[in-house]
Each structure stands twice: as structure tokens, then as C-alpha cells.
C-alpha angles and dihedrals in degrees: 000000000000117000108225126217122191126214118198128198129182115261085002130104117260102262109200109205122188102246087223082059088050088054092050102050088054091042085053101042086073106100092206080050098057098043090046078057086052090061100064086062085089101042135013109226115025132176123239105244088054082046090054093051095075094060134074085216129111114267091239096046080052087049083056098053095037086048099053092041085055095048084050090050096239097121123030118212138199122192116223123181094317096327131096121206121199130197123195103247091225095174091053097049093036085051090048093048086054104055082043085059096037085057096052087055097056086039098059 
């Protein structure tokens, strides 16, 4: 179940936003996060050290960002010998994007 937040502003309807939508928006308001999304266009599970290959960033600055995507569920990750492989969690995210539409809709 979805834990609901409401923000109020003065002179303005209640707006009740999912706190897991919340932690996706500021997962996904991050440029390098979106583009290591992007990645996962071509396969569908890739370890870090091949994700970090696409990047002029450092390996641990690419640890940060694939860290803080997986705390906000939007990557999953399994750990195998030294290696940790990540997959992007589309139904989560597709059934996030979707409370987020069904509350512009009671909102307008």
C-alpha cells in the first residue's frame, strides 16, 4: 500500500502525493540517472562496472547514483562472485507513474 502525503497550499486544494512517487521524482530529476536508465534500452540486467563504462564519470560517483536508484526501488540488484548486476524495475515504476496519473485526474 501506498503511503500518502498531503501538501497543502493557501487558497489552493489538498493534493495528496504517494511518498514512493515522491522518491522517484527526486531519484529521476538527476540528468547522469536518467541516461544510466537509458542504458538498460539495449539489455536487460547489466553489471555495474559495464554501466559505468558509458560514462566519463568516476566508478564510485556511478556506485552513488546506482545506490540511491536502488534505495528508491527503481533498480533491483543481485550480487553474483564480486560482481553486481542491476535491472531497471519497469512495473514498479510503470505502477508508480500510474497513481501519480490517477491523482491528477481527481485533482483537475
Amino acid at each position: 500500500m501506498l503511503k500518502h502525503i498531503r501538501i497543502t497550499k493557501p487558497g489552493k486544494k489538498d493534493i495528496y502525493l504517494c511518498e514512493e512517487c515522491l522518491e522517484l521524482f527526486r531519484a529521476m530529476a538527476d540528468k547522469t540517472r536518467q541516461e544510466i536508465i537509458m542504458v538498460f534500452a539495449a539489455k536487460k540486467e547489466i553489471c555495474a562496472n559495464d554501466i559505468a563504462k558509458n560514462f566519463t564519470l568516476s566508478r564510485p560517483t556511478i556506485s552513488h547514483h546506482l545506490n540511491l536508484m536502488k534505495r528508491s526501488k527503481i533498480l533491483n540488484s543481485r550480487k553474483q562472485g564480486k560482481e553486481v548486476y542491476y535491472s531497471f524495475n519497469k512495473d514498479y515504476v510503470i505502477s508508480l507513474m500510474e497513481s501519480v496519473f490517477e491523482m491528477i485526474k481527481r485533482c483537475c
